[in-house]
C-alpha positions in Angstrom: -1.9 17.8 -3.1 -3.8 16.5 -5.8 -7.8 17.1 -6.0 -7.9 13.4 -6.6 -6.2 12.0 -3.6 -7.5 15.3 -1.4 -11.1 13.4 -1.1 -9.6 10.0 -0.3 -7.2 11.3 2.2 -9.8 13.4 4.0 -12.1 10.1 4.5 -9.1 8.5 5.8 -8.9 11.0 8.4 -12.5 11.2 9.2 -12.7 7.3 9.7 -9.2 7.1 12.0 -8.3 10.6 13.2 -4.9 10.7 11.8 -2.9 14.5 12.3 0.8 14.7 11.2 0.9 11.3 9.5 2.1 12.8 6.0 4.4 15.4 7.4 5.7 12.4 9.8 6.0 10.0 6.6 7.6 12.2 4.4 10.3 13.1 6.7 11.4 8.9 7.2 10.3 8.6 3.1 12.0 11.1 1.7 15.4 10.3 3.8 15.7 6.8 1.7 18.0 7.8 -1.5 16.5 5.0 -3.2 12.5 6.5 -3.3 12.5 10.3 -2.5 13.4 11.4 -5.8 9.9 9.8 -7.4 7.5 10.1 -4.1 4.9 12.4 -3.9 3.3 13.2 -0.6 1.1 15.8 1.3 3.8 16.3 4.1 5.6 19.6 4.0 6.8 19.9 7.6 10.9 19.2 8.1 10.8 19.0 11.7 13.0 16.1 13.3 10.9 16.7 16.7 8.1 15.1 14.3 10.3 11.6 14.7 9.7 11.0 18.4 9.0 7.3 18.9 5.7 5.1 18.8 5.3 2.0 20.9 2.6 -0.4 20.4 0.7 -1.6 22.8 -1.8 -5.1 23.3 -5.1 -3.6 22.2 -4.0 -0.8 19.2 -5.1 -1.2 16.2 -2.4 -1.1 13.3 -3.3 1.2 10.4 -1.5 1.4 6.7 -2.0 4.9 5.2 -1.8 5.1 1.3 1.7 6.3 -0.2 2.2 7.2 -3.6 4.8 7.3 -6.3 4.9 10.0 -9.4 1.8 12.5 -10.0 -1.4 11.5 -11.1 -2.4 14.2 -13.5 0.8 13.9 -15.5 0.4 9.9 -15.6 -0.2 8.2 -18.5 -1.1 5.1 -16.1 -2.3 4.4 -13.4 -1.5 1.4 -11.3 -3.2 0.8 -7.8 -1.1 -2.0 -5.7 -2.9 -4.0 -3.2 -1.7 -5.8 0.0 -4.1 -8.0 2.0 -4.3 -5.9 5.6 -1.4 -4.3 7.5 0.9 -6.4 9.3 4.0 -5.2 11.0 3.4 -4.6 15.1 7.1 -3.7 15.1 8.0 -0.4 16.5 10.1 0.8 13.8 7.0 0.8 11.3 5.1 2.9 13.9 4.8 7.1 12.6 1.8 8.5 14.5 -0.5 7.6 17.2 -3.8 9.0 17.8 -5.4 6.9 20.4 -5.3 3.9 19.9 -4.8 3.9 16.4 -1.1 3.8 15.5 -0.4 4.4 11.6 2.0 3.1 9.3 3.3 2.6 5.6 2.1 0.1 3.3 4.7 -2.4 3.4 7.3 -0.4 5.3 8.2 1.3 2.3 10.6 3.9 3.9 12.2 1.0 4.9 12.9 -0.4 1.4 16.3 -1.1 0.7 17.8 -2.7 -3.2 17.8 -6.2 -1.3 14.3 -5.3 0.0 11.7 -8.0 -1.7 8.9 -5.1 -2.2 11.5 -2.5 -3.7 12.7 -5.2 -6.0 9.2 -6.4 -7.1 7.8 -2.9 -8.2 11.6 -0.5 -8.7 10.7 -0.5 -12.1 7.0 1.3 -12.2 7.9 3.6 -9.0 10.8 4.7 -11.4 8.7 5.5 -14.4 7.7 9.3 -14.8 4.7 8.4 -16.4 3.5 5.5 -14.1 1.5 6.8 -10.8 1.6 4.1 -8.5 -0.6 4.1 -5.4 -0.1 1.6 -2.2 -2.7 0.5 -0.2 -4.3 -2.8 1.3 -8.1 -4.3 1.3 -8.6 -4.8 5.0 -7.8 -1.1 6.5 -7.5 -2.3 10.1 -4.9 -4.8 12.1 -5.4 -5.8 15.9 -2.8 -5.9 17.9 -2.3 -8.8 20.2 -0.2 -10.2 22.4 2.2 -11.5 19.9 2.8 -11.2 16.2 1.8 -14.7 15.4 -1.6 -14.5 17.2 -1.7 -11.4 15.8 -1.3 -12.7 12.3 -3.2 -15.3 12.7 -6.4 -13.7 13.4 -5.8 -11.5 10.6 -5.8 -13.9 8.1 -8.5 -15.8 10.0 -10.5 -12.5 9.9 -9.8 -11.2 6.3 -13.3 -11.9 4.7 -15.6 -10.6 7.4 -13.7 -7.2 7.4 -13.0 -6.8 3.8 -16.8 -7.5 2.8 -19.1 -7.6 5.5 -17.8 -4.4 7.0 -19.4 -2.0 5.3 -17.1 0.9 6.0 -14.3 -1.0 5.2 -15.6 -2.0 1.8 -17.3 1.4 1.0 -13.9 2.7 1.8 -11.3 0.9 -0.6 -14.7 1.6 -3.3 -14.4 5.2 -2.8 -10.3 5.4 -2.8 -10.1 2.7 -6.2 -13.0 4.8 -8.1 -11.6 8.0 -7.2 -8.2 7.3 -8.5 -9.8 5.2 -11.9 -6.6 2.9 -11.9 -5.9 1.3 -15.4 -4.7 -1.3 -13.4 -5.0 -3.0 -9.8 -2.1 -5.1 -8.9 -3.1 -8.0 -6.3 -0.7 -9.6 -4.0 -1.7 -13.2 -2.8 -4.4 -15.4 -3.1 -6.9 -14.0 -0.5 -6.2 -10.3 -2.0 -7.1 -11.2 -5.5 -10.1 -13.7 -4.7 -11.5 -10.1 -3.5 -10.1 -8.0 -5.8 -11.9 -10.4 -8.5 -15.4 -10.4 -7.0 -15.5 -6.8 -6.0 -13.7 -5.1 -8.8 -13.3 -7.5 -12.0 -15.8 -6.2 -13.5 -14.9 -2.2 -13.7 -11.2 -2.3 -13.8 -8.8 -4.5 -15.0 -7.2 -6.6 -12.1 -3.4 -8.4 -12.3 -3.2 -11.3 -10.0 0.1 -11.8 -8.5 2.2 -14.0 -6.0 2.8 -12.0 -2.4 6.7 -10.7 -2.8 7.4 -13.3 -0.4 6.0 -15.8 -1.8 8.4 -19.2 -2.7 10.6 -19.4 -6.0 8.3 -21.0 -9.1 10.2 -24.4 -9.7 9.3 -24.6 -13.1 10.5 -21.2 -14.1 13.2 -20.6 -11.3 12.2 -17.1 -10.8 12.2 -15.3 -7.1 8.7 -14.5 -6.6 9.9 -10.3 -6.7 11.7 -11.3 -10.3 8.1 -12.5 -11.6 6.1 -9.5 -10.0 8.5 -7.3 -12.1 8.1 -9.4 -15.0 4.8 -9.2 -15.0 4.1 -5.8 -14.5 6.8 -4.9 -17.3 4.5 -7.0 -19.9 1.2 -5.7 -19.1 2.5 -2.1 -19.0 4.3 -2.4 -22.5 1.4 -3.6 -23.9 -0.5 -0.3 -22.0 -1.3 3.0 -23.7 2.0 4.0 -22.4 3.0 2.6 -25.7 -0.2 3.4 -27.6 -1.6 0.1 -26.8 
């Protein structure tokens, strides 16, 4: 593994006691035709005992660990994507357990199929050699309740206390977006990028974007995925990937 992502990893683990999570993920990732042959990760075990399955449970607390496409040091951009705070409480997303921590992939990624709204929003810079693209989400944490609407609910409800007030949390995603230097942080919804915007505006330059699932734009007619690729074709043409 990278130097670069070996510091951000390791506070990861110190702050939620992760063990086999990249072994675990790389396994499920790298079993998806459509990503394996562009992902990089730290997993090197090929074990299918790793695989065993993870219930949730009232009370656990729903962690996405960072995944990453292509290899830093060869890049000749970097692009740091954004959710708002892990959702999914479905067991299929779960990979690892350590107490009552149960970890998970940005956006289920190793679930991502070519009708898959994530896939189809960001194909075109996992696919690029000479992009790195790095997943993660502002809020690091997601209680699980009773159901996936309360669940949910409280999430969104709770975004701003976690994301700034909790000092961890905050000093966290400042360590893992300074580590990586992005040239450019992608920012999905309106909550993620009224964050992004006070916390990071200022150092890097931040694209504001629609959430994947957001509704088709009326006036243009475009899916919300079709604009997200758009987008991120336009600002990265006019990147130093093309001298700019």
């Amino acid at each position: 593994m990278n130097s670069t992502l070996r510091p951000i990893l390791e506070m990861y683990k110190l702050k939620f006691g992760f063990d086999q999570f990249y072994d675990k993920a790389s396994l499920k990732l790298n079993s998806n035709s459509l990503i394996k042959s562009t992902l990089i990760l730290a997993g090197e075990n090929t074990s299918n005992s790793l695989l065993d399955p993870i219930l949730i449970q009232i009370g656990d607390t729903r962690i996405d660990l960072p995944i990453w496409f292509g290899g830093i040091v060869e890049s000749q951009i970097k692009v740091v994507v954004l959710g708002r705070e892990p959702r999914h409480n479905h067991n299929r997303y779960n990979i690892e357990r350590s107490g009552r921590n149960v970890f998970g992939t940005p956006f289920g990624i190793e679930f991502w199929s070519e009708r898959n709204k994530y896939f189809r929003s960001f194909q075109s810079i996992i696919s690029n050699p000479k992009i790195f693209t790095y997943f993660t989400d502002v809020v690091k944490h997601y209680n699980v309740n009773e159901s996936k609407f309360k669940s949910d609910k409280e999430a969104k409800r709770e975004f701003w206390r976690k994301a700034e007030l909790d000092q961890d949390n905050l000093a966290l995603l400042r360590f893992e977006i300074n580590q990586i230097n992005p040239d450019l942080i992608v920012g999905l919804g309106v909550d993620c990028n009224a964050f992004l915007e006070k916390h990071f505006s200022c150092s890097y330059y931040i694209l504001k974007l629609n959430h994947p699932n957001a509704r088709q734009d009326k006036r243009t007619g475009l899916n919300a995925w079709e604009k997200i690729d758009q987008e991120l074709k336009n600002v990265i043409i006019n990147s130093k990937l093309n001298g700019g």
